[in-house]
N, CA, C and O atoms as a Maestro MAE file, in Angstrom:
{
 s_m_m2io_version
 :::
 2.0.0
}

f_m_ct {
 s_m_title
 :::
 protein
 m_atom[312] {
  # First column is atom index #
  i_m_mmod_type
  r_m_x_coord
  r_m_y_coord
  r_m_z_coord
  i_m_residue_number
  s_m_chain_name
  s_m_pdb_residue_name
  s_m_pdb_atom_name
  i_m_atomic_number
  :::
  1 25 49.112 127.953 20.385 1 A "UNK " " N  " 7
  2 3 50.136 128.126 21.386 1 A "UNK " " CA " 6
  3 2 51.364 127.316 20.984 1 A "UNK " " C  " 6
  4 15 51.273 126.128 20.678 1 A "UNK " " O  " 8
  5 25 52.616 128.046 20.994 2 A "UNK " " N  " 7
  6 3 54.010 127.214 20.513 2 A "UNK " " CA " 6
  7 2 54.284 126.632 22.067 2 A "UNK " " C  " 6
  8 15 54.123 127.210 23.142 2 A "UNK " " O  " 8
  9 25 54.680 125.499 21.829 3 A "UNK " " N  " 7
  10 3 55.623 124.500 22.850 3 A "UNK " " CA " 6
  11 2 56.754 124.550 22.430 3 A "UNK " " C  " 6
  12 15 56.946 124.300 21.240 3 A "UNK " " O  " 8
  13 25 57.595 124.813 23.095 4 A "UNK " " N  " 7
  14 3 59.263 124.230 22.642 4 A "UNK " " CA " 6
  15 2 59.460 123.262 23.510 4 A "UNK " " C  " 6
  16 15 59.196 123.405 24.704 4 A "UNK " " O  " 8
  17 25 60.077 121.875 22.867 5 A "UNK " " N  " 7
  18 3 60.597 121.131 23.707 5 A "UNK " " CA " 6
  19 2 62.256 121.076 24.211 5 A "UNK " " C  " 6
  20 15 63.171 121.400 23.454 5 A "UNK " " O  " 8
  21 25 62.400 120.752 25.189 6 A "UNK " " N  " 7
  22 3 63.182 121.129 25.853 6 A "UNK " " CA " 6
  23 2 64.632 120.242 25.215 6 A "UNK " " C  " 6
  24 15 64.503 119.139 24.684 6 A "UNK " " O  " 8
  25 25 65.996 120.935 25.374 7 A "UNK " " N  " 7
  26 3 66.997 120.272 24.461 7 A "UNK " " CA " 6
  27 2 67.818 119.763 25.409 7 A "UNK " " C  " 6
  28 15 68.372 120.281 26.378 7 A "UNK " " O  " 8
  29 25 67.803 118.473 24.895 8 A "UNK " " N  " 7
  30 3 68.798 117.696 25.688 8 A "UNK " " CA " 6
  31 2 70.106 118.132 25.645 8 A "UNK " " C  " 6
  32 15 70.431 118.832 24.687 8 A "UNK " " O  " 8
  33 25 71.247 117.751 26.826 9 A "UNK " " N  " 7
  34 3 72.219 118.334 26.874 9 A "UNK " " CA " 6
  35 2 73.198 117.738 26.366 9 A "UNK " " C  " 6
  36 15 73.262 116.539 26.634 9 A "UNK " " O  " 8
  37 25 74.366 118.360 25.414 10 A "UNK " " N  " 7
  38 3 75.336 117.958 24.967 10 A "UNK " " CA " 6
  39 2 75.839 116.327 25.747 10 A "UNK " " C  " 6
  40 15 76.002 116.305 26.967 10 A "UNK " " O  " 8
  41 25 76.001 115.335 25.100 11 A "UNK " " N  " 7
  42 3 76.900 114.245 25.430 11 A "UNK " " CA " 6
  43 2 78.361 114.717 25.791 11 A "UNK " " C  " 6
  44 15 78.956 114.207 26.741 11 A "UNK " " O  " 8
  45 25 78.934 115.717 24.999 12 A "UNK " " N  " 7
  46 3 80.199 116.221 25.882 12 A "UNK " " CA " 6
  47 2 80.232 117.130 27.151 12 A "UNK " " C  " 6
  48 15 81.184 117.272 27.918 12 A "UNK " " O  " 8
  49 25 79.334 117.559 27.201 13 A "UNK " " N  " 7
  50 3 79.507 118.304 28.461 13 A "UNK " " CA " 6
  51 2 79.124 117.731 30.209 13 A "UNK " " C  " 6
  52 15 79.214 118.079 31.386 13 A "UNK " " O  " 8
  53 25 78.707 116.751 29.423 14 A "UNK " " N  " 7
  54 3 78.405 115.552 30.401 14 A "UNK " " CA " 6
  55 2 79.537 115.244 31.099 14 A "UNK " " C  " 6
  56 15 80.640 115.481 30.608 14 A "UNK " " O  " 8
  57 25 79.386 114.627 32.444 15 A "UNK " " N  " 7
  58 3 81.507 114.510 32.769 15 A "UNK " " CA " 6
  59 2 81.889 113.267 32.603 15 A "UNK " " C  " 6
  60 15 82.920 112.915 33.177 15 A "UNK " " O  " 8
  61 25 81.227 112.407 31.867 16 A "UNK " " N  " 7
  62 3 81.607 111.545 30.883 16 A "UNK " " CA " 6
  63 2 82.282 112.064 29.785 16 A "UNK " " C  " 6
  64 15 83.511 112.123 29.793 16 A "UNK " " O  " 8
  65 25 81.486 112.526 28.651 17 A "UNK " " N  " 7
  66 3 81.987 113.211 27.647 17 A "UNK " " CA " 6
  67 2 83.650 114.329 27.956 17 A "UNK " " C  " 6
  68 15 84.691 114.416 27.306 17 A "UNK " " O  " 8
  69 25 83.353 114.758 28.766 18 A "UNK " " N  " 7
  70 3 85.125 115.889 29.145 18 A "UNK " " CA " 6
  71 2 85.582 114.368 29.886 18 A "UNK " " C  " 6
  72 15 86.791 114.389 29.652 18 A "UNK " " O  " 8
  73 25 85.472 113.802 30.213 19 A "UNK " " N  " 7
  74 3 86.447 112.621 30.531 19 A "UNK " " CA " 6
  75 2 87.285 111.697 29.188 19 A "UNK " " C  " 6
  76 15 88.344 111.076 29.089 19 A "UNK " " O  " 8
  77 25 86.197 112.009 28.335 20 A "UNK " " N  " 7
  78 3 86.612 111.172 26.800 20 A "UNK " " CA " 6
  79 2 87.432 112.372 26.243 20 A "UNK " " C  " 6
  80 15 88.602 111.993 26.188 20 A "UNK " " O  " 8
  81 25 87.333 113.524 25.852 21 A "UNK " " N  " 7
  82 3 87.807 114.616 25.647 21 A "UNK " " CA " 6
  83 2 89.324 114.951 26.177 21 A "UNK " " C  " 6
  84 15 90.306 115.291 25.517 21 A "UNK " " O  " 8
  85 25 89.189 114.749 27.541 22 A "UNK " " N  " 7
  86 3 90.668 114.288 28.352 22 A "UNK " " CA " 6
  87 2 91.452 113.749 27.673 22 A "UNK " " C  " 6
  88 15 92.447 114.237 27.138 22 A "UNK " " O  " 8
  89 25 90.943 112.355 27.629 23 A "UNK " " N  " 7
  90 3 91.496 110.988 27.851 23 A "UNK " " CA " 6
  91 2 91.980 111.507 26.035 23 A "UNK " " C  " 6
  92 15 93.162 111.435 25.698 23 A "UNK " " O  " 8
  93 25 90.903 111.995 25.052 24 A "UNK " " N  " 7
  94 3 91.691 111.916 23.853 24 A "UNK " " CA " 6
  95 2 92.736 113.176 23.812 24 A "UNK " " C  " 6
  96 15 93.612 113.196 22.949 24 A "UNK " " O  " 8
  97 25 92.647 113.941 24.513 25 A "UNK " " N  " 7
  98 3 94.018 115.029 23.949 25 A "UNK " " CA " 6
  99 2 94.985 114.093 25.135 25 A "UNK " " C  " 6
  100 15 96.145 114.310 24.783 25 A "UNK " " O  " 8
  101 25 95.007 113.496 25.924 26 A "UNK " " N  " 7
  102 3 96.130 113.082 26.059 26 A "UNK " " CA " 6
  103 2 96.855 111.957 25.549 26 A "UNK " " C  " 6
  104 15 98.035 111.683 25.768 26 A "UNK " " O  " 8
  105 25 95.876 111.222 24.718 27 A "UNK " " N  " 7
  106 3 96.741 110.404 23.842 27 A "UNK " " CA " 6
  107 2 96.896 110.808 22.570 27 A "UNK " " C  " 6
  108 15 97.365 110.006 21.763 27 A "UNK " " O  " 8
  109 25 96.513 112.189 22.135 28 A "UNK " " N  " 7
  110 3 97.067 112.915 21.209 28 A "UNK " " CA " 6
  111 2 98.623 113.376 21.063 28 A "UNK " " C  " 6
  112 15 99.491 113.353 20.190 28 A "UNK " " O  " 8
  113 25 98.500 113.752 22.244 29 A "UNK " " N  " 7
  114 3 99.816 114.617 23.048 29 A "UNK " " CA " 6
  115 2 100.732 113.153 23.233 29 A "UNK " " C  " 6
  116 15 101.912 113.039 22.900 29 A "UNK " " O  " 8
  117 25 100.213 112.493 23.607 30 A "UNK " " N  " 7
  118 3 101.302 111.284 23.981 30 A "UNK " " CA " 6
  119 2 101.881 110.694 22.431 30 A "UNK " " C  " 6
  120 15 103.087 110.472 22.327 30 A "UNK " " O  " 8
  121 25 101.164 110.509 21.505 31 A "UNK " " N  " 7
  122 3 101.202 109.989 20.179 31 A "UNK " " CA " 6
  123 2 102.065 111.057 19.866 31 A "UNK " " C  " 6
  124 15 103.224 110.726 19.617 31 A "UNK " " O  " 8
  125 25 101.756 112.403 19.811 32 A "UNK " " N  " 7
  126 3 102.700 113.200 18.913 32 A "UNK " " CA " 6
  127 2 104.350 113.502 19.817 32 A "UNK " " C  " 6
  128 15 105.227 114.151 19.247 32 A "UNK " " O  " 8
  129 25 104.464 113.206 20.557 33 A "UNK " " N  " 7
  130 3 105.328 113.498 21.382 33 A "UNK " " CA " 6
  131 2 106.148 111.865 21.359 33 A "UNK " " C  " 6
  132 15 107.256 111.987 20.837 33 A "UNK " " O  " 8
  133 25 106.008 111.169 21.568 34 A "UNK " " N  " 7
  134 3 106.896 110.026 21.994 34 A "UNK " " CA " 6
  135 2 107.193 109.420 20.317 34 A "UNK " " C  " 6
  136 15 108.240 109.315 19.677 34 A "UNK " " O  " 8
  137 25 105.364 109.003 19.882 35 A "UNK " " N  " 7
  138 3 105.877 108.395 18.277 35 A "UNK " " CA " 6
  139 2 106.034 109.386 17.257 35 A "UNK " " C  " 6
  140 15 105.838 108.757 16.217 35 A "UNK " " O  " 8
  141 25 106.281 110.599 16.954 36 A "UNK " " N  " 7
  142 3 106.168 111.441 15.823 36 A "UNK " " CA " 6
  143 2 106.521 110.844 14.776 36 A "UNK " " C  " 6
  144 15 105.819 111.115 13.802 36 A "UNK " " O  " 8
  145 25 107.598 109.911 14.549 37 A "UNK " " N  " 7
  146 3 107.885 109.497 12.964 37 A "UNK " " CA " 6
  147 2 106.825 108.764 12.750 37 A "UNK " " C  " 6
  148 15 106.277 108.895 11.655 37 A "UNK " " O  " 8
  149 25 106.284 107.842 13.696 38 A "UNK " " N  " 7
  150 3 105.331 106.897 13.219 38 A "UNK " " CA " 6
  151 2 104.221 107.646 12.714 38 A "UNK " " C  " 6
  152 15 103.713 107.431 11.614 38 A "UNK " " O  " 8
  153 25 103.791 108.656 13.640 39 A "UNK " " N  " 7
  154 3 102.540 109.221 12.768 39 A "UNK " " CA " 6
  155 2 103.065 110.226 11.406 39 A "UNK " " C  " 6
  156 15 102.077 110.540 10.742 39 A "UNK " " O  " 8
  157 25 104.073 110.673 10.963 40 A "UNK " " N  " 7
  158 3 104.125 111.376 9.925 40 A "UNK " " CA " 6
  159 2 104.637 110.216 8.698 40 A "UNK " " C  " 6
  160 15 104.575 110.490 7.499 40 A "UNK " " O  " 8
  161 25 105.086 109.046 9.160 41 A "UNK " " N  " 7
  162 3 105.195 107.981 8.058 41 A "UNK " " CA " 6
  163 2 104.051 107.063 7.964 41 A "UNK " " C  " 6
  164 15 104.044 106.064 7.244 41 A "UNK " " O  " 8
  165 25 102.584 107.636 9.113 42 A "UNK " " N  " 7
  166 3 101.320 106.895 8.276 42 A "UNK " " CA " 6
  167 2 100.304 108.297 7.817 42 A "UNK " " C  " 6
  168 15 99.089 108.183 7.986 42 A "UNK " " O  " 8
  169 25 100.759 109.347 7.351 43 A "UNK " " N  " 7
  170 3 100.036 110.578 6.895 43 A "UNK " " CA " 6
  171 2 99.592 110.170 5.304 43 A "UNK " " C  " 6
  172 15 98.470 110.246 4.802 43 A "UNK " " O  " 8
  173 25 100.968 109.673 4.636 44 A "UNK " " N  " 7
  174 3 100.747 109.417 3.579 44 A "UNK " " CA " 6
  175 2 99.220 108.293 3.364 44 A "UNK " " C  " 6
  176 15 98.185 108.601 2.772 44 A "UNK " " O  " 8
  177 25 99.462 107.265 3.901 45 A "UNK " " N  " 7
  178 3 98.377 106.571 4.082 45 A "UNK " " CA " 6
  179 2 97.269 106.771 4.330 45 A "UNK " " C  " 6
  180 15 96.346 106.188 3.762 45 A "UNK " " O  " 8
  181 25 97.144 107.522 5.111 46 A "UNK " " N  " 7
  182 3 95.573 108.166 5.621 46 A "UNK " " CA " 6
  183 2 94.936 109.134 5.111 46 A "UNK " " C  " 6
  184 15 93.889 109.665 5.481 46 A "UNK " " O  " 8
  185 25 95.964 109.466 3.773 47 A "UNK " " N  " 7
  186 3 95.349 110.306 3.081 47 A "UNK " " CA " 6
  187 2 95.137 109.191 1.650 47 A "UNK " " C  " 6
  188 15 94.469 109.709 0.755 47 A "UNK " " O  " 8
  189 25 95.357 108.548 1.521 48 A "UNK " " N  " 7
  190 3 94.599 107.620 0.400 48 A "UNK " " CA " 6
  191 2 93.586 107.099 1.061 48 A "UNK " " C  " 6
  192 15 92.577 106.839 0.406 48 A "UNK " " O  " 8
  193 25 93.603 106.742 2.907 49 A "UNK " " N  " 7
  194 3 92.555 106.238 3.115 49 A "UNK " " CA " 6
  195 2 91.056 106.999 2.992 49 A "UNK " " C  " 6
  196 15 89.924 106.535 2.850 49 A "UNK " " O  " 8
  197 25 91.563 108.385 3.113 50 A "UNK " " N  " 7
  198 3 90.465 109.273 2.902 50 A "UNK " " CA " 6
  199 2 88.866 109.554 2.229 50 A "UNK " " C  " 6
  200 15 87.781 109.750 2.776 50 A "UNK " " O  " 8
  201 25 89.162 109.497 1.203 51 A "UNK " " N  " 7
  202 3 88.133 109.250 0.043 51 A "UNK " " CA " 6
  203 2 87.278 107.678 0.433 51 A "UNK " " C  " 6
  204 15 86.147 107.594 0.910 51 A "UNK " " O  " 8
  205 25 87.905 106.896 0.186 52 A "UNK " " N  " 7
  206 3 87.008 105.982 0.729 52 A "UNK " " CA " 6
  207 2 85.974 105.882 2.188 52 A "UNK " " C  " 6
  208 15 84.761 105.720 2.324 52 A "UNK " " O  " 8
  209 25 87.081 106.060 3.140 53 A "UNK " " N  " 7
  210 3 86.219 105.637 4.319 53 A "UNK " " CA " 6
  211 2 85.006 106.983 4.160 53 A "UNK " " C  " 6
  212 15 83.826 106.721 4.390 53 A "UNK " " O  " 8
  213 25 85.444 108.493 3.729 54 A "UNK " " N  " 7
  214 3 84.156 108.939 3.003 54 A "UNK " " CA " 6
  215 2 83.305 108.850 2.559 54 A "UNK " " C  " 6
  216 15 82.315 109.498 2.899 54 A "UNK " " O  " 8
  217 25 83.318 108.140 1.756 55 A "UNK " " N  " 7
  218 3 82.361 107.248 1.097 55 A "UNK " " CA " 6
  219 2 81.393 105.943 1.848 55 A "UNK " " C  " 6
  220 15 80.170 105.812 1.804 55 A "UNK " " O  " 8
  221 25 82.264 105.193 2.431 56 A "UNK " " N  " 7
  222 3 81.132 104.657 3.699 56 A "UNK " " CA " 6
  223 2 80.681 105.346 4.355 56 A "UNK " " C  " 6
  224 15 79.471 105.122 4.378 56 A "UNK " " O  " 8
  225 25 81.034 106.394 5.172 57 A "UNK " " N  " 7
  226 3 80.247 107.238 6.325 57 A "UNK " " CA " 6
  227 2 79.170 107.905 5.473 57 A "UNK " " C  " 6
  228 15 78.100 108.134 6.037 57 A "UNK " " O  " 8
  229 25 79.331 108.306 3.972 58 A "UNK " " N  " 7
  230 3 78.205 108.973 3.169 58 A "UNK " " CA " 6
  231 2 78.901 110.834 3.953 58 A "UNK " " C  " 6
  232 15 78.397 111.684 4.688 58 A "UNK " " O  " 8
  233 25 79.999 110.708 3.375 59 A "UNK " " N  " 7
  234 3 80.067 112.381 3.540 59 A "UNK " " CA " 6
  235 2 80.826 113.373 2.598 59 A "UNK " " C  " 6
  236 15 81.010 114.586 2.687 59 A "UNK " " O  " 8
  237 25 81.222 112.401 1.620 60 A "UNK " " N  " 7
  238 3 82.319 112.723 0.799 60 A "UNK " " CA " 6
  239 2 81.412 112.621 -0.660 60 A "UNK " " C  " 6
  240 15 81.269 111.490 -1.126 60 A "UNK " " O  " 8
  241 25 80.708 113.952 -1.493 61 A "UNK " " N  " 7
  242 3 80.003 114.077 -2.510 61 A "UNK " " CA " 6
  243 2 78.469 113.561 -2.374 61 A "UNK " " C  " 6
  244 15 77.767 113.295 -3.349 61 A "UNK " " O  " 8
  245 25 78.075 113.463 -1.093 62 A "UNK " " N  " 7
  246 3 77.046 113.691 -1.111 62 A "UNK " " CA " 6
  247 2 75.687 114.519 -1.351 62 A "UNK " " C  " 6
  248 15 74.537 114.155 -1.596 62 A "UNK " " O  " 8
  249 25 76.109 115.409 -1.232 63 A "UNK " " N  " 7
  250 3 74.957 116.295 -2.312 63 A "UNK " " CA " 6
  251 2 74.711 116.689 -3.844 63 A "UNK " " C  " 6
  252 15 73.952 117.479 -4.405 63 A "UNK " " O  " 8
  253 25 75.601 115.867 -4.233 64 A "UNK " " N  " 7
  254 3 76.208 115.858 -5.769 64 A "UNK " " CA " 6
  255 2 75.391 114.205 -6.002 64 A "UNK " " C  " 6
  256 15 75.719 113.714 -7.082 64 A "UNK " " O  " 8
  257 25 74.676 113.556 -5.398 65 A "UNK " " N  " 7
  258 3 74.104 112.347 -5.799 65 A "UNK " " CA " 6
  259 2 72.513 112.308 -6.115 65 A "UNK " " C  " 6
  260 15 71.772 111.790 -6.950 65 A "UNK " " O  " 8
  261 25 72.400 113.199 -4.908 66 A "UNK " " N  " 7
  262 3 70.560 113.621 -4.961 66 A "UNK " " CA " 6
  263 2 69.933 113.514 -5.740 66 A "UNK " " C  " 6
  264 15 68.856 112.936 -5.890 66 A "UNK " " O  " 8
  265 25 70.815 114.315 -6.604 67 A "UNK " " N  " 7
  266 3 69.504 115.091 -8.060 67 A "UNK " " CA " 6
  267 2 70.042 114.383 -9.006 67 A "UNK " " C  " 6
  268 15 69.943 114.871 -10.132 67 A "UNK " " O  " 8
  269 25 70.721 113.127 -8.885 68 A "UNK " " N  " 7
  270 3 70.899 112.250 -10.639 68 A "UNK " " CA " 6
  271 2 69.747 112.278 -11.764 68 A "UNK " " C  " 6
  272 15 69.918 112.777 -12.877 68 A "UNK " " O  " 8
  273 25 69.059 111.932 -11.514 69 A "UNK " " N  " 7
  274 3 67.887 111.716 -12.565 69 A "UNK " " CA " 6
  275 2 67.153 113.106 -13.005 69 A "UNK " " C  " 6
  276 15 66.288 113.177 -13.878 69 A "UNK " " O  " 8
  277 25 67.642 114.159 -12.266 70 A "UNK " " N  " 7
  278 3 66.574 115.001 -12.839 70 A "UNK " " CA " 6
  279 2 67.968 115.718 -13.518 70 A "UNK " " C  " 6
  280 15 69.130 115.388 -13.279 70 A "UNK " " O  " 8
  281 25 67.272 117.329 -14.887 71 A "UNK " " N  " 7
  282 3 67.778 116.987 -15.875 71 A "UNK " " CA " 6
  283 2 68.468 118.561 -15.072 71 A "UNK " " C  " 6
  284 15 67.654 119.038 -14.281 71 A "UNK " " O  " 8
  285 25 69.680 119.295 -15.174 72 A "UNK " " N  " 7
  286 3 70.442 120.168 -14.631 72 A "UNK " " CA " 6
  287 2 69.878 121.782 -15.499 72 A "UNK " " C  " 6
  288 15 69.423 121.917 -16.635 72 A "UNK " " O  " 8
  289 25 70.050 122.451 -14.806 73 A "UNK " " N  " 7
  290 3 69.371 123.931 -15.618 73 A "UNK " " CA " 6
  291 2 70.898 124.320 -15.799 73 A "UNK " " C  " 6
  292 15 71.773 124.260 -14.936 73 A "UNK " " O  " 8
  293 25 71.055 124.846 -17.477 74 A "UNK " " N  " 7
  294 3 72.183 124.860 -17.801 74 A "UNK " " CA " 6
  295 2 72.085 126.371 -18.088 74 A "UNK " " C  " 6
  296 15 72.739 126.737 -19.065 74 A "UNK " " O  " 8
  297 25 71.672 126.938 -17.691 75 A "UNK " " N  " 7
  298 3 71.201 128.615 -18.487 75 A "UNK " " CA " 6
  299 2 72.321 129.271 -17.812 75 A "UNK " " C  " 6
  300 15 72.588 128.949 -16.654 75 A "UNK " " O  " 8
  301 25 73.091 130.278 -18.511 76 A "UNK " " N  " 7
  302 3 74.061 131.182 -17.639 76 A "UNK " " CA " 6
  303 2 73.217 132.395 -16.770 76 A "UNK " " C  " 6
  304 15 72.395 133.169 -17.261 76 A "UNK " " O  " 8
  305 25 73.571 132.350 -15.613 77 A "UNK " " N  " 7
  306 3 73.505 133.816 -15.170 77 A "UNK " " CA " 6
  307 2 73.216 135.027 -15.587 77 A "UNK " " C  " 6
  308 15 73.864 135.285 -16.602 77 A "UNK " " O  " 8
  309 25 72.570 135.832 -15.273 78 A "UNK " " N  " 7
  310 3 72.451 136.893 -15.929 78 A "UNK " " CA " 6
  311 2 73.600 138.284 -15.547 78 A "UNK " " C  " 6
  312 15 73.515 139.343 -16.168 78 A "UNK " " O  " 8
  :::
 }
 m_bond[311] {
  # First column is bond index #
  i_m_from
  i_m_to
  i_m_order
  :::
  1 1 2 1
  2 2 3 1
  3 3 4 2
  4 3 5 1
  5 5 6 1
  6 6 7 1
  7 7 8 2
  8 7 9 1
  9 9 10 1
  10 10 11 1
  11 11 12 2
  12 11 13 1
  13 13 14 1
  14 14 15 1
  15 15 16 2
  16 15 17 1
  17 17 18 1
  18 18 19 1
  19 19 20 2
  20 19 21 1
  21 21 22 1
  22 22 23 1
  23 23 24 2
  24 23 25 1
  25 25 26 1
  26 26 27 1
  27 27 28 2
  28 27 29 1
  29 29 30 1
  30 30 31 1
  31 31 32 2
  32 31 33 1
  33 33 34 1
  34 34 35 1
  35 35 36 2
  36 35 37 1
  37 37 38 1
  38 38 39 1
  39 39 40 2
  40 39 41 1
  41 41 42 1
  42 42 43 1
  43 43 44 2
  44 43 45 1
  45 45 46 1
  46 46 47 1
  47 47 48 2
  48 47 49 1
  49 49 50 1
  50 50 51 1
  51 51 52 2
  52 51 53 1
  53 53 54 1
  54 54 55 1
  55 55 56 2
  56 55 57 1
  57 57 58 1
  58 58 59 1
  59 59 60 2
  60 59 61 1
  61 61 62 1
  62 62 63 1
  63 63 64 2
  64 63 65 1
  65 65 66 1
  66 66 67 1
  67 67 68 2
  68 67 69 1
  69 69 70 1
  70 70 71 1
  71 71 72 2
  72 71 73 1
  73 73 74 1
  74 74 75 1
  75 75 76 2
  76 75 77 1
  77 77 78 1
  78 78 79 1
  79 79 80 2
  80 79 81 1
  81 81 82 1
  82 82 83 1
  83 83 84 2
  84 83 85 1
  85 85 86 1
  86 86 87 1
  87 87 88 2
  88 87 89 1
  89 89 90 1
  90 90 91 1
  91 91 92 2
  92 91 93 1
  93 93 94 1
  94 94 95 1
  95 95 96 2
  96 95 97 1
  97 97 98 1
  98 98 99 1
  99 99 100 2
  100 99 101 1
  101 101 102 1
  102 102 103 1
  103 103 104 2
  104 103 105 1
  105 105 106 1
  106 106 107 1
  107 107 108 2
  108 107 109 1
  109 109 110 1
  110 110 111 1
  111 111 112 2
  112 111 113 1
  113 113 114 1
  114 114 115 1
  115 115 116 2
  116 115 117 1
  117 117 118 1
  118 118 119 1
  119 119 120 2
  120 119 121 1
  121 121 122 1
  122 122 123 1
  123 123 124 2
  124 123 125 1
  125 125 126 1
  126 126 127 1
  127 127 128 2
  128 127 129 1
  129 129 130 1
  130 130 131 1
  131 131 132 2
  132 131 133 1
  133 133 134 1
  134 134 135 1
  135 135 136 2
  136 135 137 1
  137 137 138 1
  138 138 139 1
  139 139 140 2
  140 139 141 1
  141 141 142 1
  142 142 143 1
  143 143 144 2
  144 143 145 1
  145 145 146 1
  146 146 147 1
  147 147 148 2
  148 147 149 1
  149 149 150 1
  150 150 151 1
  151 151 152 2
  152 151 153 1
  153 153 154 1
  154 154 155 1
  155 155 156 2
  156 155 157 1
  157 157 158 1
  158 158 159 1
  159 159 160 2
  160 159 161 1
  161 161 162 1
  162 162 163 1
  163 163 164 2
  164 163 165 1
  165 165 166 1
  166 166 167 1
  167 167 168 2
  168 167 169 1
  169 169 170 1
  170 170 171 1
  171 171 172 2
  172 171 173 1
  173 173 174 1
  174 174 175 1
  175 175 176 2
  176 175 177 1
  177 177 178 1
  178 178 179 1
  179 179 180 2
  180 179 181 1
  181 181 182 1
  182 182 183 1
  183 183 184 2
  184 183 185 1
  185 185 186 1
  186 186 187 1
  187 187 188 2
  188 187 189 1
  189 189 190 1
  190 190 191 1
  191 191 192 2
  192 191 193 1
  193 193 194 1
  194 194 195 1
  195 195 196 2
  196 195 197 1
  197 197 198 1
  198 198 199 1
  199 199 200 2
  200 199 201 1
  201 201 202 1
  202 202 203 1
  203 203 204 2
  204 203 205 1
  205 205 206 1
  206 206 207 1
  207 207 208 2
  208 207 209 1
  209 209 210 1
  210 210 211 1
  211 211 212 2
  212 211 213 1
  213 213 214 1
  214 214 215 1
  215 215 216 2
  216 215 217 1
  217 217 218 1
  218 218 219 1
  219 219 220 2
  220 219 221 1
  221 221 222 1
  222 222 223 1
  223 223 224 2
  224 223 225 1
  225 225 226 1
  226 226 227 1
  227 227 228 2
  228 227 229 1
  229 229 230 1
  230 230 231 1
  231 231 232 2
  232 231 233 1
  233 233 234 1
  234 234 235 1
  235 235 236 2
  236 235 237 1
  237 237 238 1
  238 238 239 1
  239 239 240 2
  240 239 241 1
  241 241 242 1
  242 242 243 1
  243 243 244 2
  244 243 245 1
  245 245 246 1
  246 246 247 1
  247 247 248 2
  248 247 249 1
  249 249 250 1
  250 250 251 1
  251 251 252 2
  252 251 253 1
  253 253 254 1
  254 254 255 1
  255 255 256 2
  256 255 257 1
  257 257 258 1
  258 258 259 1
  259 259 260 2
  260 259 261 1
  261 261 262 1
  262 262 263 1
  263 263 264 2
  264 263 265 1
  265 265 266 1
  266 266 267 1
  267 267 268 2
  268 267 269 1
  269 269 270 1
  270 270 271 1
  271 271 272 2
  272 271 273 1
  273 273 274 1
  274 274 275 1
  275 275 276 2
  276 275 277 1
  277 277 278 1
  278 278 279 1
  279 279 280 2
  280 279 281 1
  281 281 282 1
  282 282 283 1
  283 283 284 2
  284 283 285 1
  285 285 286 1
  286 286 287 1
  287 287 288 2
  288 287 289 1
  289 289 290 1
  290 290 291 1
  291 291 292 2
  292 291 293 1
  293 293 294 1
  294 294 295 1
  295 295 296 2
  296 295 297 1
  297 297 298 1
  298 298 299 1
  299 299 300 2
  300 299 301 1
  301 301 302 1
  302 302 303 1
  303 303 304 2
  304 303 305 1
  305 305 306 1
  306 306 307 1
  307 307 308 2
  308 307 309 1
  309 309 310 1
  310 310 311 1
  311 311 312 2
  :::
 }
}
């Protein structure tokens, strides 16, 4: 006999979660609207920051690390 267990419900749909959801498009909207130069003169930046903080979270070439040690099948396609 299959059981399915039952799925907990989204953290955003919670009215916590649409309260955080709120709260961030309106300081989206507030950021792009009042500071715009400030955020398009730290774009440059946050795109060097990129790659790295990738790399801490583990999301940036991660499946390209897995298989180091074993040896790659180099055969072309048929």
């Amino acid at each position: 006999m299959h059981h399915e267990e039952p799925v907990a419900p989204s953290r955003w749909r919670s009215p916590l979660g649409i309260f955080m959801l709120a709260a961030g498009a309106v300081g989206v909207y507030y950021l792009l609207t009042e500071h715009l130069t400030h955020v398009t003169q730290a774009i440059p930046y946050l795109v060097l920051l990129a790659c790295p903080l990738m790399h801490f979270f583990h999301g940036h070439g991660q499946t390209g690390h897995r298989d180091r040690g074993q040896p790659k099948d180099r055969t072309p396609p048929p």
